[in-house]
N, C-alpha and C positions, 0 to 999 in steps of 0.2 A: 219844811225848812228846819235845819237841825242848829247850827249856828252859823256865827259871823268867823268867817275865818283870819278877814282884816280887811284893813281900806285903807287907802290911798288918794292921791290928788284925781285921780278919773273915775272912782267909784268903790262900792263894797261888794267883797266876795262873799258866798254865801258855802257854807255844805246843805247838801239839798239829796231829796232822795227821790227818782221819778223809777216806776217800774219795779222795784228790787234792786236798782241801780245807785248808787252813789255817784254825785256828781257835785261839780262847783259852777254856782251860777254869781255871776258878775252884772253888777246894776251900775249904768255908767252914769255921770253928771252931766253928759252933752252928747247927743249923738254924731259930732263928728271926732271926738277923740275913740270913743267907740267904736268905729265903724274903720279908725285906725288899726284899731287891735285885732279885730275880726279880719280884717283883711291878710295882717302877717300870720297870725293863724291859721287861716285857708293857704296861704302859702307855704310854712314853713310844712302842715301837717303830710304833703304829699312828696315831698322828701325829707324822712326821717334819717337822719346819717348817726354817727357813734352815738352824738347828743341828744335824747329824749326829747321831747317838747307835749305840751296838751294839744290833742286833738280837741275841733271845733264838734259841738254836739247839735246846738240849735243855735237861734238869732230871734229874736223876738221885739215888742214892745210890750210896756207895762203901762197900764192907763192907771195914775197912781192918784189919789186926790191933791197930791203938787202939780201937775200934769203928767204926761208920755212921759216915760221913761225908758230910754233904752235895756236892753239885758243881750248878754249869750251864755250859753250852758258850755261847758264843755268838761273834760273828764278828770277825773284827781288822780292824779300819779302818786301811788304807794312808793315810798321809797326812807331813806334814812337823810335828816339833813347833813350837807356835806362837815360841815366843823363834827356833828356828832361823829360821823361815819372815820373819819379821820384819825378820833380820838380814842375811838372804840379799837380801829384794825390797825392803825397805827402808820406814820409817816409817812413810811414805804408806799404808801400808797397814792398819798396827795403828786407827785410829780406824772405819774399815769392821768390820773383826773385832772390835772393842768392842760397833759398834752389834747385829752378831749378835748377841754372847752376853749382853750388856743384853735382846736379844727373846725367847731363848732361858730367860733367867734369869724374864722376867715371867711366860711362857707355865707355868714350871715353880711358881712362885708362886701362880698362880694354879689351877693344881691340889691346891694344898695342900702344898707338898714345899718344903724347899731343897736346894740341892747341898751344904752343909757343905765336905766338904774339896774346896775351889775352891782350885788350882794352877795353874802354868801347866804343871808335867807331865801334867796330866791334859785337855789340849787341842791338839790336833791342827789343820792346815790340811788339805785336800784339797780335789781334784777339779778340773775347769774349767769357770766362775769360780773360784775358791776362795771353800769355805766353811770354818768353824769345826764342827769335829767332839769331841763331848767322851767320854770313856771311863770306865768306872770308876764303878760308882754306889757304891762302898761308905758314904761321907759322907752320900747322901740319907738325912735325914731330916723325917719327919711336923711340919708346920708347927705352932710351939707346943712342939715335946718341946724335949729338951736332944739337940744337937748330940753325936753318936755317934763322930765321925770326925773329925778335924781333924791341920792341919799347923802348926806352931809360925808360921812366918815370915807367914803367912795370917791367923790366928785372932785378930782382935780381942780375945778373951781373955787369951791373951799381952800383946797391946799395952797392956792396960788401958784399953780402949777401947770396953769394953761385956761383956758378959756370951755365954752360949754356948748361950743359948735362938732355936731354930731362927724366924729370920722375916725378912722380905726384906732387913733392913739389916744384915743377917749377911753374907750373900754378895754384899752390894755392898762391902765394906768388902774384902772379898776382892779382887775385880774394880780398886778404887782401887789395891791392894798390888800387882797383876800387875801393870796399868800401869805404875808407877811402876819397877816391876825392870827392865821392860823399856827402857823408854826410859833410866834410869840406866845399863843394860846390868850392873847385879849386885842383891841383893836389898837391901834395908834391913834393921837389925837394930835393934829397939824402944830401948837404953841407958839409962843411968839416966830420963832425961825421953821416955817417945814422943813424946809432941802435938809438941813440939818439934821433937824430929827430924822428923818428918813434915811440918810446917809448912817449917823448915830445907830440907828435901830440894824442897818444893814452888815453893820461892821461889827457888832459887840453880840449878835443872835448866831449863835453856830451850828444852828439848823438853815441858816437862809444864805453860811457863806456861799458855799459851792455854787449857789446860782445868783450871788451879789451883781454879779456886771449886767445879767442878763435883767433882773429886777431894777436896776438903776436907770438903764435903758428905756424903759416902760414907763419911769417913773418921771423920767426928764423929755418924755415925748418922742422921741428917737427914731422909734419905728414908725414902719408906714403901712405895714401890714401884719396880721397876726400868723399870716405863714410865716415870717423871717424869724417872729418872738419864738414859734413852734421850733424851727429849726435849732435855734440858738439853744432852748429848752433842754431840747432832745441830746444836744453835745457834751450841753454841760453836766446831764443825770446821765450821762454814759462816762463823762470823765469822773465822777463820784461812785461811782459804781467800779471803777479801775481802779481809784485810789484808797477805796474800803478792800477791795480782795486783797491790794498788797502788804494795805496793816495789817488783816485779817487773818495773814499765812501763818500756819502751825509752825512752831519751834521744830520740827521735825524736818521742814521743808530744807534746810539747809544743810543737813546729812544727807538728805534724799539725793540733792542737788551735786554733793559732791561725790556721792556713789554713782551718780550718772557720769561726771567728771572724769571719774579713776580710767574707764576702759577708754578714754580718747586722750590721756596720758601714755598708755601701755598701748597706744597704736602709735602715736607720735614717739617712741623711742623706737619701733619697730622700724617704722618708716625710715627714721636716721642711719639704723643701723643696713636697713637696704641700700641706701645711699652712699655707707662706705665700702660695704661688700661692690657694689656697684665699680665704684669708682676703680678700686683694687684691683677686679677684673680686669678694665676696659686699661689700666696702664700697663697691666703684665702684660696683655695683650699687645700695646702696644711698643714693648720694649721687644718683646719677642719677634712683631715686625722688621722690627727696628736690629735686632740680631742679625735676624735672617737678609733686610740688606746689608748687611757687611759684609757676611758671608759670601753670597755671590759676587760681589765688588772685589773680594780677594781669589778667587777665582783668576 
């Protein structure tokens, strides 16, 4: 055993090393909150989608001079944490790593679960590309129960901002409060008024305009699914991403634009002047008709 990595209301993680192998072994305070986490675990591990997760390693007991003690092993995901990873590569990045763990968050909805205590300590970058990897299931809970786990600065509860029964606009209102820490670059703190503050913080942060409505939505419980927040996501970092290229255009772009202009001026006079040439013809032409019955009428 190397150290304590942290602990929480269901038990302590350990770094641990069995084999040559580095691992994290989890000592729980009761074996049925335990036996909770092993189970999403086993779950989650056999469909891995965009969103990393730890694979289960072992399951055990510890006969500890307290008594039994439950544990499970399971593996430590190298990665960067996400506020660092953010901070390092820079913003551009965080609306990608939203869209994951928006797909990550429906997928796990949609099995019946929420994450509960949704942090941004409990999310990782890795790999290449980078993906969003998250840790720590102790917060999963059963869709419908009351939320098991939670962290103050996260938990709508606190904020007065809804209640602490587990279901998808739980842990979007999570996902809203990450955002917003990160791009403020510190966390928000509820004060005598939330809505307020939060409103406040959404409107005066010019990192979080462009996706304010969609944040406010999460934040006021709105959605009912983390597909709809994903979609919404996805619109709003595509119309930010139209409205940077338009500021973005070189001073050049507008003599470009009028040198493309010039030769569909110098068609459009051509055209006209087809038009009169036309015309010109077709009435000589018809006055010459128009001769020619006289003429045989004098006849």
């Amino acid at each position: 055993m190397h150290k304590e990595l942290g602990r929480g209301a269901n038990g302590i993680v350990y770094l641990v090393e069995h084999r040559g192998q580095t691992l994290a072994l989890k000592v729980g305070q009761d074996l049925f909150s335990l036996t909770s986490e092993v189970n999403v675990l086993k779950h989650f591990q056999k469909a891995q989608g965009r969103v990393l997760g730890p694979s289960l390693y072992d399951v055990d007991d510890w006969h500890s001079p307290d008594g039994v003690r439950p544990f499970y092993v399971m593996n430590v995901i190298k990665g960067v944490p996400l506020i660092r990873f953010v901070k390092e590569r820079g913003e551009d990045w965080l609306p990608v790593l939203v869209l994951q763990l928006l797909g990550f968050l429906e997928q796990l909805h949609q099995e019946g679960w929420v994450f509960g205590d949704l942090k941004p300590e409990h999310l990782l970058v890795t790999g290449k590309p980078p993906r969003l990897a998250w840790f720590d299931a102790g917060g999963v809970t059963r869709m419908g129960w009351a939320i098991k786990e939670y962290t103050e600065l996260y938990d709508r509860g606190c904020w007065g901002m809804g209640d602490r029964k587990a279901e998808s606009s739980y842990d979007l209102f999570s996902v809203a409060l990450i955002v917003m820490h990160i791009v403020r670059g510190k966390p928000l703190t509820a004060g005598n008024d939330p809505a307020r503050t939060l409103k406040q913080a959404l409107e005066e942060t010019q990192g979080l305009f462009p996706y304010r409505h969609v944040l406010w939505r999460a934040l006021s419980g709105r959605y009912r699914s983390a597909q709809k927040m994903r979609e919404d996501w996805l619109l709003a970092w595509q119309a930010r991403q139209e409205t940077g290229q338009k500021k973005g255009r070189p001073a050049g772009g507008a003599i470009s634009a009028q040198r493309h202009q010039a030769p569909r001026k110098k068609r459009s006079l051509l055209w006209k002047l087809g038009k009169v040439i036309s015309f010109l013809f077709i009435s000589s032409f018809l006055i010459f008709l128009f001769a020619l019955y006289l003429f045989y009428q004098a006849l």
